[in-house]
N, CA, C and O atoms as a printed pandas DataFrame, in Angstrom:
     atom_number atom_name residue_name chain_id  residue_number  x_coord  y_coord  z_coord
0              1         N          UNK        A               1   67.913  -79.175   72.104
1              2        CA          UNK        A               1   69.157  -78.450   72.242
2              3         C          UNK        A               1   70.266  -79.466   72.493
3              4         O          UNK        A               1   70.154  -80.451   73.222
4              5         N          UNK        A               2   71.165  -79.171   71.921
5              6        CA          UNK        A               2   72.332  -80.272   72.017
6              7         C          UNK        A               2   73.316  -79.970   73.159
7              8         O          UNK        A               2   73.078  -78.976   73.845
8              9         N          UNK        A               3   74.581  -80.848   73.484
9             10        CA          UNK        A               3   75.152  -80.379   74.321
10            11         C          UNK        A               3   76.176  -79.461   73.886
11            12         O          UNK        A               3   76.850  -78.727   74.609
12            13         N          UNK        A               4   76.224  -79.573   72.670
13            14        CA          UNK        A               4   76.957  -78.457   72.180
14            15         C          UNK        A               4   76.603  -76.970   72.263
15            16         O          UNK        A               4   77.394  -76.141   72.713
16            17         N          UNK        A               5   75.276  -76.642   71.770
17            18        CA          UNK        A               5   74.915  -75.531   72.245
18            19         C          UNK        A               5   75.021  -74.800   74.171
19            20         O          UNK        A               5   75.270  -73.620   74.417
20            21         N          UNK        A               6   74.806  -75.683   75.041
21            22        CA          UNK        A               6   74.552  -75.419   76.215
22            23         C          UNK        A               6   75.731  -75.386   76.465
23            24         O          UNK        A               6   75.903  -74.395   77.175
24            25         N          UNK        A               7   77.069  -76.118   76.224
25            26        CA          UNK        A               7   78.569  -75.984   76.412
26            27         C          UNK        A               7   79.009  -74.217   75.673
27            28         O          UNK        A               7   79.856  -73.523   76.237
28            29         N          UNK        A               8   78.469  -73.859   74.724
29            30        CA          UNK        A               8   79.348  -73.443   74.248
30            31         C          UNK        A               8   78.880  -71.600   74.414
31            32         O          UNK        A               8   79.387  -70.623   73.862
32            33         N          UNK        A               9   77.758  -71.685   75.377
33            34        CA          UNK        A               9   77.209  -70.452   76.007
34            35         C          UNK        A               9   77.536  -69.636   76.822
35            36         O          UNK        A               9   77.504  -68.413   76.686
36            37         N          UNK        A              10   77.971  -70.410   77.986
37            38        CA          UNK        A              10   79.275  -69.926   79.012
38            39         C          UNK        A              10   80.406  -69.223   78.764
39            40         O          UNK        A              10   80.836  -68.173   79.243
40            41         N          UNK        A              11   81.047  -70.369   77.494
41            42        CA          UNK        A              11   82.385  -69.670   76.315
42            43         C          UNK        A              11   81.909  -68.429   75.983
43            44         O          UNK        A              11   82.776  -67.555   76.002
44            45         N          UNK        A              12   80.793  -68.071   75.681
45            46        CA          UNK        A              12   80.088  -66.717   74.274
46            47         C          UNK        A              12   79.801  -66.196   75.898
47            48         O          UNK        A              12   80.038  -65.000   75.726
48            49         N          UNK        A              13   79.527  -66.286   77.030
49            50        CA          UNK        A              13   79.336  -65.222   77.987
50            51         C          UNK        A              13   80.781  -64.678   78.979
51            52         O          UNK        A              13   80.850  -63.639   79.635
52            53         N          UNK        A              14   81.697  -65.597   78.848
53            54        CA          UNK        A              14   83.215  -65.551   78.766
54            55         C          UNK        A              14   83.643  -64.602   78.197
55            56         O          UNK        A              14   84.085  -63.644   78.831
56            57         N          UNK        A              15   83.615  -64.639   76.671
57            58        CA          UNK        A              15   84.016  -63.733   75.866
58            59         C          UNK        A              15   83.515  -62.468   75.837
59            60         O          UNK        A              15   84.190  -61.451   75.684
60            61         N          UNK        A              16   82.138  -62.531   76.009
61            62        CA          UNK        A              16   81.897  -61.276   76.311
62            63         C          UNK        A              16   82.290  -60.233   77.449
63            64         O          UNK        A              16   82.544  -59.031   77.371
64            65         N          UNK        A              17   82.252  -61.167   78.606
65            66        CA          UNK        A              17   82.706  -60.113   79.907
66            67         C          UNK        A              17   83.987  -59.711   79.839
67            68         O          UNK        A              17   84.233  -58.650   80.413
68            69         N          UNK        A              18   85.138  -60.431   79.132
69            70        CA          UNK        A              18   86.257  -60.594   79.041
70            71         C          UNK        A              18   86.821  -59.247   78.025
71            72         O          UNK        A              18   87.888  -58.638   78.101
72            73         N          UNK        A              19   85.807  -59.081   77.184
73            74        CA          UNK        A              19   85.864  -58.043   76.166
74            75         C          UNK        A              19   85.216  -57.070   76.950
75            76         O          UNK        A              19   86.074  -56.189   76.994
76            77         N          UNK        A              20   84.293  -56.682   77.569
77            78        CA          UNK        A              20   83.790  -55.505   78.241
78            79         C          UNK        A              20   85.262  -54.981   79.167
79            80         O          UNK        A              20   85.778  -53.864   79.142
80            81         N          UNK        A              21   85.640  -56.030   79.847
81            82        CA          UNK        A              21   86.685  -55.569   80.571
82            83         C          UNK        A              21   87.745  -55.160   80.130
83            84         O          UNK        A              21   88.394  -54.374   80.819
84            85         N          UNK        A              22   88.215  -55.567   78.882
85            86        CA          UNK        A              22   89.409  -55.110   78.015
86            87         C          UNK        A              22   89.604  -53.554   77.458
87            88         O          UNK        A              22   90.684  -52.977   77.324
88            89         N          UNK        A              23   87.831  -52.842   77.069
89            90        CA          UNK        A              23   87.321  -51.850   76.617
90            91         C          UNK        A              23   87.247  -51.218   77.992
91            92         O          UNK        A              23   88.046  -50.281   78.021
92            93         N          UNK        A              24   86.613  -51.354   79.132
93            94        CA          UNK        A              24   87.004  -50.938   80.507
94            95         C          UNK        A              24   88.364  -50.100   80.692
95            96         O          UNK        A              24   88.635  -48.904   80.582
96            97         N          UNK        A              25   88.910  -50.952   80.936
97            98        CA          UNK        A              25   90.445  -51.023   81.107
98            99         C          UNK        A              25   91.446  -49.813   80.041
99           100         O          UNK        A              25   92.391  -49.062   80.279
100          101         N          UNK        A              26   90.737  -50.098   78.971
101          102        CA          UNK        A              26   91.778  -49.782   78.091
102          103         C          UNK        A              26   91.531  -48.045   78.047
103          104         O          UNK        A              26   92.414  -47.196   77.929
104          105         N          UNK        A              27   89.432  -47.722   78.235
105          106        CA          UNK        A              27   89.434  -46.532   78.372
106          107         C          UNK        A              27   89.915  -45.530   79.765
107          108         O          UNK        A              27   90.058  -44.310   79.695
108          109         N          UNK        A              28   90.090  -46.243   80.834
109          110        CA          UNK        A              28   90.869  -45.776   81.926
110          111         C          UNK        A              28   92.009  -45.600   82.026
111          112         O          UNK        A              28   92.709  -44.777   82.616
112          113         N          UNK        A              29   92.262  -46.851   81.096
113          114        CA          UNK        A              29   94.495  -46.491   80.849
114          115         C          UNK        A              29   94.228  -45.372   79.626
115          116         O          UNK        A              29   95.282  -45.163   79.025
116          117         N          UNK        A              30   93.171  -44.646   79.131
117          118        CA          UNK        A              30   93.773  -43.774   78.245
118          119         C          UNK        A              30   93.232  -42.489   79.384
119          120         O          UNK        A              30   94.206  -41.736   79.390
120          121         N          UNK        A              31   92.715  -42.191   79.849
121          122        CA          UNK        A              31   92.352  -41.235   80.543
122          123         C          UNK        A              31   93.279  -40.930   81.887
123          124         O          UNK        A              31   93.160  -39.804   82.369
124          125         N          UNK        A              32   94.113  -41.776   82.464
125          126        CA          UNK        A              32   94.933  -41.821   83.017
126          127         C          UNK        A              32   96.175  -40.799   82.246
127          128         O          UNK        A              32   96.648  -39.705   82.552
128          129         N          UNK        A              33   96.421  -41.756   81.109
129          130        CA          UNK        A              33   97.720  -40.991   80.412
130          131         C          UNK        A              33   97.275  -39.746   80.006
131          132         O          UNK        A              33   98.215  -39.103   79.539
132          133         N          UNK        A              34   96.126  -39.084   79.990
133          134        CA          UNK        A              34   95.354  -38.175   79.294
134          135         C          UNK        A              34   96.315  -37.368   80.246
135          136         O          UNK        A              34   97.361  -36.760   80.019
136          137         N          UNK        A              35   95.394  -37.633   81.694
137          138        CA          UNK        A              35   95.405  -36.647   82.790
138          139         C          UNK        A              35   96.760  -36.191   83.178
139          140         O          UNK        A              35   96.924  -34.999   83.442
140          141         N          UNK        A              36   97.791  -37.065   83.241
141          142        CA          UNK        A              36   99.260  -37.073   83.379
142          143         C          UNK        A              36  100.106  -36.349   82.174
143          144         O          UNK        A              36  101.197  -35.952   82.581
144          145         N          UNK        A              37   99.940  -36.171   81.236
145          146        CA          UNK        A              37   99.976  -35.433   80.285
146          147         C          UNK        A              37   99.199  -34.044   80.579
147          148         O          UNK        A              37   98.839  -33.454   79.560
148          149         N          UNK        A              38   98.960  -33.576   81.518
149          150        CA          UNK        A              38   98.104  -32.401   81.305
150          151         C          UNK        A              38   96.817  -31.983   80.579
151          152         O          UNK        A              38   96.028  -31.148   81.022
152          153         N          UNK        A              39   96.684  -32.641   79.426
153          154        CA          UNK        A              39   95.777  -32.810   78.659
154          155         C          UNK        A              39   94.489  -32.329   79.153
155          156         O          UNK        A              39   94.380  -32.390   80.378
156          157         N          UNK        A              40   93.284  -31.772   78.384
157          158        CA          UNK        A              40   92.029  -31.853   79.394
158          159         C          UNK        A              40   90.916  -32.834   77.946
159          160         O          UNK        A              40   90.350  -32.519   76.899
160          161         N          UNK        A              41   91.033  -33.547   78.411
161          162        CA          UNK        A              41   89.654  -34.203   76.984
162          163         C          UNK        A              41   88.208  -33.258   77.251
163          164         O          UNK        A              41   87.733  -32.884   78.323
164          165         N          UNK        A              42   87.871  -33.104   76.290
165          166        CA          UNK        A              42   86.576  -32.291   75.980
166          167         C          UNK        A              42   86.420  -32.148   74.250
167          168         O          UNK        A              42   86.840  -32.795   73.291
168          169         N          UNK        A              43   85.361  -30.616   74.482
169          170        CA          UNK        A              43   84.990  -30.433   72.937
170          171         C          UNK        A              43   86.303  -29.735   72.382
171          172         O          UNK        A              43   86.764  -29.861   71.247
172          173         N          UNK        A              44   86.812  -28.963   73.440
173          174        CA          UNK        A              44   87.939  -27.961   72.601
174          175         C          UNK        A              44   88.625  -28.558   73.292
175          176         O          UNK        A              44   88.792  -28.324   74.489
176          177         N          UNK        A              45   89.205  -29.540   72.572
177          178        CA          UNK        A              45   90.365  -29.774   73.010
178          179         C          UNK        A              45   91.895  -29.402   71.988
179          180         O          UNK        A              45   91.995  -29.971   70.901
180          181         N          UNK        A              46   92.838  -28.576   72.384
181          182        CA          UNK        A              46   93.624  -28.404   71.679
182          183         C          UNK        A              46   95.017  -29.532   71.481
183          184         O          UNK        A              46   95.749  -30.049   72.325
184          185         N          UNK        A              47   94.980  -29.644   69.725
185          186        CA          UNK        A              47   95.892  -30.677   68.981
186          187         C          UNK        A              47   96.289  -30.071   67.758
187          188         O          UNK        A              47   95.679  -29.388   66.935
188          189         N          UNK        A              48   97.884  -30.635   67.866
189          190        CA          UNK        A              48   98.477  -30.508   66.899
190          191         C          UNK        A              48   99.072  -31.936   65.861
191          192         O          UNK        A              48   99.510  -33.059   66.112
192          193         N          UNK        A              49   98.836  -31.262   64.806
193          194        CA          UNK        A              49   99.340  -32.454   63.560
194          195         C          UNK        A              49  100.702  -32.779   63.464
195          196         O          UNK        A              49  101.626  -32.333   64.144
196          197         N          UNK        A              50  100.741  -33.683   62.461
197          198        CA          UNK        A              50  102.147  -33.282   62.170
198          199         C          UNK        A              50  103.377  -32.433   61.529
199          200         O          UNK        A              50  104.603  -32.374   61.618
200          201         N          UNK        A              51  102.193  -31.744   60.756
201          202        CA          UNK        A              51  102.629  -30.504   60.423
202          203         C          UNK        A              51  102.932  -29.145   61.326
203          204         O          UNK        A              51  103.433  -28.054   61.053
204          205         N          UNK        A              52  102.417  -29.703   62.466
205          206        CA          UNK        A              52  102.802  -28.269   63.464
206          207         C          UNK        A              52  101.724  -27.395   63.513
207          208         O          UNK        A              52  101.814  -26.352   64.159
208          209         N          UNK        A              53  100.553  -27.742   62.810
209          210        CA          UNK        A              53   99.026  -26.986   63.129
210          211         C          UNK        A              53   98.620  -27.236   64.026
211          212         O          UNK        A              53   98.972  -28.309   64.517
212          213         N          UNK        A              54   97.728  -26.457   64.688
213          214        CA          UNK        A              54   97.381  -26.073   66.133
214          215         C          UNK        A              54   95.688  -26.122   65.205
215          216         O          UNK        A              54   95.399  -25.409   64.244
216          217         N          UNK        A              55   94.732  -27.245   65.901
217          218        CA          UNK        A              55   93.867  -26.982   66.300
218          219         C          UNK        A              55   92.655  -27.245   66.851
219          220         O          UNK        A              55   93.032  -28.135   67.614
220          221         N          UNK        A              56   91.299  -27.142   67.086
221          222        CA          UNK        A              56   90.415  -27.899   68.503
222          223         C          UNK        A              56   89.921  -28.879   67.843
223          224         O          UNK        A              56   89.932  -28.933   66.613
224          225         N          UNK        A              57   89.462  -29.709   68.563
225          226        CA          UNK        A              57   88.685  -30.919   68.297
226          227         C          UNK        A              57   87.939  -31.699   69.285
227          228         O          UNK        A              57   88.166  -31.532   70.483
228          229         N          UNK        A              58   87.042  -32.562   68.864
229          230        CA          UNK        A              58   86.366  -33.215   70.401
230          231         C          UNK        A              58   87.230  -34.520   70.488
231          232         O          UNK        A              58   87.422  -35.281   69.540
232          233         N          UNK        A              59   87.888  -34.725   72.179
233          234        CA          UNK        A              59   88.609  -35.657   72.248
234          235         C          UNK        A              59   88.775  -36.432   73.617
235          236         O          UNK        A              59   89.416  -36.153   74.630
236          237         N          UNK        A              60   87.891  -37.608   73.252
237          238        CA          UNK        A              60   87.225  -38.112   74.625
238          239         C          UNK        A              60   88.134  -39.599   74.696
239          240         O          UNK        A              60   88.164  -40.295   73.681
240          241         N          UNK        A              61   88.837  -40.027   75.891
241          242        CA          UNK        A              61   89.630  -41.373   75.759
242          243         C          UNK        A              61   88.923  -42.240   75.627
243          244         O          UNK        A              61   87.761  -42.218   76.032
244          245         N          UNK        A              62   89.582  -43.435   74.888
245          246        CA          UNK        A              62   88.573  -44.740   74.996
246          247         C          UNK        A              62   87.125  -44.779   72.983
247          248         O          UNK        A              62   86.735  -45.586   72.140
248          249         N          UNK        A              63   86.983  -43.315   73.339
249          250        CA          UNK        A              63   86.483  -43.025   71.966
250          251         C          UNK        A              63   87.075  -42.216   71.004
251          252         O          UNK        A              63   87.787  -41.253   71.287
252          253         N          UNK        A              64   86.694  -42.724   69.413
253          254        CA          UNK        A              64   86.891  -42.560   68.479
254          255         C          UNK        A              64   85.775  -42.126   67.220
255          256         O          UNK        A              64   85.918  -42.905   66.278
256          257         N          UNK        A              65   84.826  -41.207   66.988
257          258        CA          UNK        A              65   84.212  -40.478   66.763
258          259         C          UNK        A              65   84.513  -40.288   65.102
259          260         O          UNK        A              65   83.873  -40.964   64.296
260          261         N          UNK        A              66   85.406  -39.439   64.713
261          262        CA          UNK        A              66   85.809  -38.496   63.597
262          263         C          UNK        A              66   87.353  -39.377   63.137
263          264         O          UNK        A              66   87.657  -39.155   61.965
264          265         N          UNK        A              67   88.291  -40.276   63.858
265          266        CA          UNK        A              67   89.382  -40.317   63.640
266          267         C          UNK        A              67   89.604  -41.960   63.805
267          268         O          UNK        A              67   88.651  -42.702   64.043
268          269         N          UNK        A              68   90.968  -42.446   63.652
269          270        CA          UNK        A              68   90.775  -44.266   63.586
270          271         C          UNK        A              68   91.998  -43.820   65.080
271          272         O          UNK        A              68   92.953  -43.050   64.988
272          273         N          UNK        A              69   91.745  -44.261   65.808
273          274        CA          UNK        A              69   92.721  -44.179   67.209
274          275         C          UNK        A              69   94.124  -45.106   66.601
275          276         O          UNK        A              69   94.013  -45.978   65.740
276          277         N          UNK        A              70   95.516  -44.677   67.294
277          278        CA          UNK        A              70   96.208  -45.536   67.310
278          279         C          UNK        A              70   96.946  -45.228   68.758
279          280         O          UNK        A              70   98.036  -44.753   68.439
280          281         N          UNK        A              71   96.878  -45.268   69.944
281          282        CA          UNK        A              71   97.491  -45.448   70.739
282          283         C          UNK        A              71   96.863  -43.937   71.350
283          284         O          UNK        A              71   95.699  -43.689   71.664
284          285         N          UNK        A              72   98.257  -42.895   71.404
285          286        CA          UNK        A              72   98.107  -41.682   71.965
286          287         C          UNK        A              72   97.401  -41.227   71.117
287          288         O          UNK        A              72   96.425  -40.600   71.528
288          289         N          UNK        A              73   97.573  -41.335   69.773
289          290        CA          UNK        A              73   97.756  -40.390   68.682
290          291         C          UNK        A              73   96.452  -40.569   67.717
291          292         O          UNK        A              73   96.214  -41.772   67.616
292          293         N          UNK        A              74   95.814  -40.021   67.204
293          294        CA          UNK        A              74   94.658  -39.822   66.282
294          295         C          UNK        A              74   95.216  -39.679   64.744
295          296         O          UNK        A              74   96.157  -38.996   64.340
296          297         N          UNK        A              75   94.283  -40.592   63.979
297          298        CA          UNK        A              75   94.833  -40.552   62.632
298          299         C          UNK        A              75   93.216  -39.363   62.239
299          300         O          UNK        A              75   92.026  -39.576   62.473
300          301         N          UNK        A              76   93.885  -38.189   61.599
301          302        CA          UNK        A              76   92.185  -37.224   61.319
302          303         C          UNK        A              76   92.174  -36.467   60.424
303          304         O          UNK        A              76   93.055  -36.763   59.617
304          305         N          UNK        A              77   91.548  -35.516   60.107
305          306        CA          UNK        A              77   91.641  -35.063   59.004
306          307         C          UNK        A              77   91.623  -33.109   59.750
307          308         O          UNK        A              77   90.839  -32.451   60.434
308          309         N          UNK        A              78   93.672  -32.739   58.749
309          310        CA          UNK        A              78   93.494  -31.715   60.114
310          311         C          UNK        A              78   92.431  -30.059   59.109
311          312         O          UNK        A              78   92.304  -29.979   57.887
312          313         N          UNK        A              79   92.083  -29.410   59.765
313          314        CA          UNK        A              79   91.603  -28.739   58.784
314          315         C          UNK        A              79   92.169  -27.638   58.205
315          316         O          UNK        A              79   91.696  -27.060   57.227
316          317         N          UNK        A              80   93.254  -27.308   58.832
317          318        CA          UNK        A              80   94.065  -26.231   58.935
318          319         C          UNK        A              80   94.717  -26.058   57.506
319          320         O          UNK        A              80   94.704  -25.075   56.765
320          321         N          UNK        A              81   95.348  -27.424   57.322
321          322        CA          UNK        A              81   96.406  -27.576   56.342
322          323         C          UNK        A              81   95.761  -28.701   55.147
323          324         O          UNK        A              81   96.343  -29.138   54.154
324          325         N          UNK        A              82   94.514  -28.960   55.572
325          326        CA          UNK        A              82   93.088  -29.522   54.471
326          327         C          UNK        A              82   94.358  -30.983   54.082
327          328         O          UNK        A              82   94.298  -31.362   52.912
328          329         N          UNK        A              83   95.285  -31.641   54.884
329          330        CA          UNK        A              83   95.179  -32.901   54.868
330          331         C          UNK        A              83   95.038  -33.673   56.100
331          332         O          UNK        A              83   94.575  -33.128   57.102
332          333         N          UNK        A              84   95.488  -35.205   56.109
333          334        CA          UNK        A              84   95.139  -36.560   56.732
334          335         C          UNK        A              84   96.208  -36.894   57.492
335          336         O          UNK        A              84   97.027  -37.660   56.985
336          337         N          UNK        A              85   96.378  -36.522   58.523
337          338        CA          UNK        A              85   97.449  -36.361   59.675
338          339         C          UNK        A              85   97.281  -37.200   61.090
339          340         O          UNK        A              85   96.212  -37.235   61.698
340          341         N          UNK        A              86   98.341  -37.791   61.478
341          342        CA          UNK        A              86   98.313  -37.974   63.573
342          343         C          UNK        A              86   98.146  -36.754   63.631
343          344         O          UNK        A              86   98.334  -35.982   62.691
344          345         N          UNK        A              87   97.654  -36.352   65.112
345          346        CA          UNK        A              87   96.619  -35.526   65.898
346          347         C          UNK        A              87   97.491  -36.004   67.215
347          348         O          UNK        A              87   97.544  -37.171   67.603
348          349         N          UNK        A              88   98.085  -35.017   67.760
349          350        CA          UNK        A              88   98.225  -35.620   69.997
350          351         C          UNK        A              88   97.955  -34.265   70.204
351          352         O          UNK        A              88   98.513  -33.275   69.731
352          353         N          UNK        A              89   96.721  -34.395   71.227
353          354        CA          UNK        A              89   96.793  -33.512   72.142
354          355         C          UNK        A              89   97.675  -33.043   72.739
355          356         O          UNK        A              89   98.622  -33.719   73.141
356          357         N          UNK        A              90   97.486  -30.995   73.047
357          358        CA          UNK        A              90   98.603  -30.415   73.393
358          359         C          UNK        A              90   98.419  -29.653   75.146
359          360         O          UNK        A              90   97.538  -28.958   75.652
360          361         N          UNK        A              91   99.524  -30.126   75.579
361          362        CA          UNK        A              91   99.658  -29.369   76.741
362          363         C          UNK        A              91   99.178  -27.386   76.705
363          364         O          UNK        A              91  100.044  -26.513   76.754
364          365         N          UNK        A              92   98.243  -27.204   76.649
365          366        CA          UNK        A              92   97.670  -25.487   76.581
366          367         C          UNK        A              92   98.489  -24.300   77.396
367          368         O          UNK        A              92   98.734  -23.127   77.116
368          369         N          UNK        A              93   98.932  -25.506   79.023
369          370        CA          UNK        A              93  100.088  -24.118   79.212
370          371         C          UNK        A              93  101.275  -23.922   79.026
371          372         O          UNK        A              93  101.967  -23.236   79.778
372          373         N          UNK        A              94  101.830  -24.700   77.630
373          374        CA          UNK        A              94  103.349  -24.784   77.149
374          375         C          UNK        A              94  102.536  -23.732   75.693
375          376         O          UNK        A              94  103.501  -23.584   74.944
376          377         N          UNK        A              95  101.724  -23.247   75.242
377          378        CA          UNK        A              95  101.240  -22.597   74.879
378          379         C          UNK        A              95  101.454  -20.933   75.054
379          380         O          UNK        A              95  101.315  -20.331   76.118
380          381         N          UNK        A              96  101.898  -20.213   73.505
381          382        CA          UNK        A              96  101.156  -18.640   74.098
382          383         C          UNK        A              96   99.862  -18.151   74.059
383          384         O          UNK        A              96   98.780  -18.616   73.702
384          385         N          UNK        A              97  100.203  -17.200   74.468
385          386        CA          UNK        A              97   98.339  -16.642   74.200
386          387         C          UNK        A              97   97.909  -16.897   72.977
387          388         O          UNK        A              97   96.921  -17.611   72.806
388          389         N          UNK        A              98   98.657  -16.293   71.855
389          390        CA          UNK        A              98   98.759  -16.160   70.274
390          391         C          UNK        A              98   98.250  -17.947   70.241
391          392         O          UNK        A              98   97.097  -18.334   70.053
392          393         N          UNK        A              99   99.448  -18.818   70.477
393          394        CA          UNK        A              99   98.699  -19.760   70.120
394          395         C          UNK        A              99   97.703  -20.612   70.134
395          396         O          UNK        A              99   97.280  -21.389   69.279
396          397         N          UNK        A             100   97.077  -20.151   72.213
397          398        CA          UNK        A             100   96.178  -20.351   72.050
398          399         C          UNK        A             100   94.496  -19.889   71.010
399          400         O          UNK        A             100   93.608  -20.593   70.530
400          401         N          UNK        A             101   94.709  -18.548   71.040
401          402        CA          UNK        A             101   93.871  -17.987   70.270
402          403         C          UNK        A             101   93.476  -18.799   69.022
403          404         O          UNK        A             101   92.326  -19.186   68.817
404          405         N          UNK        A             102   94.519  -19.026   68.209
405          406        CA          UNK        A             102   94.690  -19.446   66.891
406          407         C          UNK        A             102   93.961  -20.834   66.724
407          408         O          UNK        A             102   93.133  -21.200   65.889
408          409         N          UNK        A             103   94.681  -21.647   68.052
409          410        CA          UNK        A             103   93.802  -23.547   67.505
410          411         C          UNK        A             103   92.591  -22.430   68.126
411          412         O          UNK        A             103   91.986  -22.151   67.091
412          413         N          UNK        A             104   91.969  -21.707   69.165
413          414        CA          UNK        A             104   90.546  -21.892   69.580
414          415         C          UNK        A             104   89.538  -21.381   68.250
415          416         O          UNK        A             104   88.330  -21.543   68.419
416          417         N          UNK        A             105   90.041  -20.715   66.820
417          418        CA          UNK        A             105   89.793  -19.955   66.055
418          419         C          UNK        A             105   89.509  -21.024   64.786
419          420         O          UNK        A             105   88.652  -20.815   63.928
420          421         N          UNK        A             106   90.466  -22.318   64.825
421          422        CA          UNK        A             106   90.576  -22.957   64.120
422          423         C          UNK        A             106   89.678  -24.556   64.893
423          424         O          UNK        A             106   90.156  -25.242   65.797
424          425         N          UNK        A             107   88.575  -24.748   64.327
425          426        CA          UNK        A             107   88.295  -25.965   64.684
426          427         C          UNK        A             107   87.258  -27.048   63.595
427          428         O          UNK        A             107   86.395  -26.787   62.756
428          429         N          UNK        A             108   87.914  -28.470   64.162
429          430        CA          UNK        A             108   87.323  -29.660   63.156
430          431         C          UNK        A             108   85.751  -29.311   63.547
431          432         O          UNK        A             108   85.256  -28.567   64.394
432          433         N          UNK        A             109   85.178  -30.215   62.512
433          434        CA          UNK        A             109   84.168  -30.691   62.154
434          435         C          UNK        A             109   83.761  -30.987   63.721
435          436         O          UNK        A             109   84.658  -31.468   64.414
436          437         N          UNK        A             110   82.275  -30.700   64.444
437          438        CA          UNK        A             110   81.932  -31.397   65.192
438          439         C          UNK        A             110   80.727  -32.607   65.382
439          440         O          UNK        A             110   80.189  -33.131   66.357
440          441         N          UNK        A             111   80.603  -32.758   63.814
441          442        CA          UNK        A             111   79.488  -33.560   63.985
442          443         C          UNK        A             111   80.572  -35.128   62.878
443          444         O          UNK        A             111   80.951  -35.003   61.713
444          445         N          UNK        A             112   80.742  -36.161   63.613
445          446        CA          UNK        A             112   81.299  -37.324   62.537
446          447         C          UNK        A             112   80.850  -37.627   61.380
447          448         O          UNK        A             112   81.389  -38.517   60.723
């Protein structure tokens, strides 16, 4: 074994913890903003596109399942309006009944 290898192991166990913690971090700062937002992450979780469709989906912080994450916002496929839309979760009690009914009536795919 050279000294290159034995130097450069520490670096590759560096990087790794360094990256666990980044993924750490990053899923707590989204669950944070989740919670502060009202939001509830789960299976039904209610979201609207950008078209103004209302409807459920599974939406857990930190993961990305069915959609490519960009920040708040989910790039997905909405089913309502059968295109490829951002997705943000919606506050349920700025909601009416009607609309709740409607996303709980209307929901994605639950298997990726």
């Amino acid at each position: 074994m050279s000294a290159d290898d034995t130097a450069s192991r520490p670096r590759a166990r560096r990087r790794r913890t360094l990256a666990a913690v980044a993924a750490g971090v990053t899923a707590v700062e989204a669950a944070v903003v989740i919670r502060r937002r009202g939001a509830v992450f789960a299976l039904d979780t209610v979201v609207r596109c950008r078209e103004g469709h209302l409807f459920t989906t599974l939406w857990v912080p930190g993961v990305s399942l069915k959609a490519l994450r960009l920040g708040w916002w989910r790039f997905q496929r909405c089913p309502v309006g059968r295109h490829w839309s951002l997705v943000t979760p919606v506050d349920t009690a700025t909601l009416t009944d009607e609309e709740r009914a409607l996303a709980a009536r209307r929901r994605d795919l639950r298997v990726p």
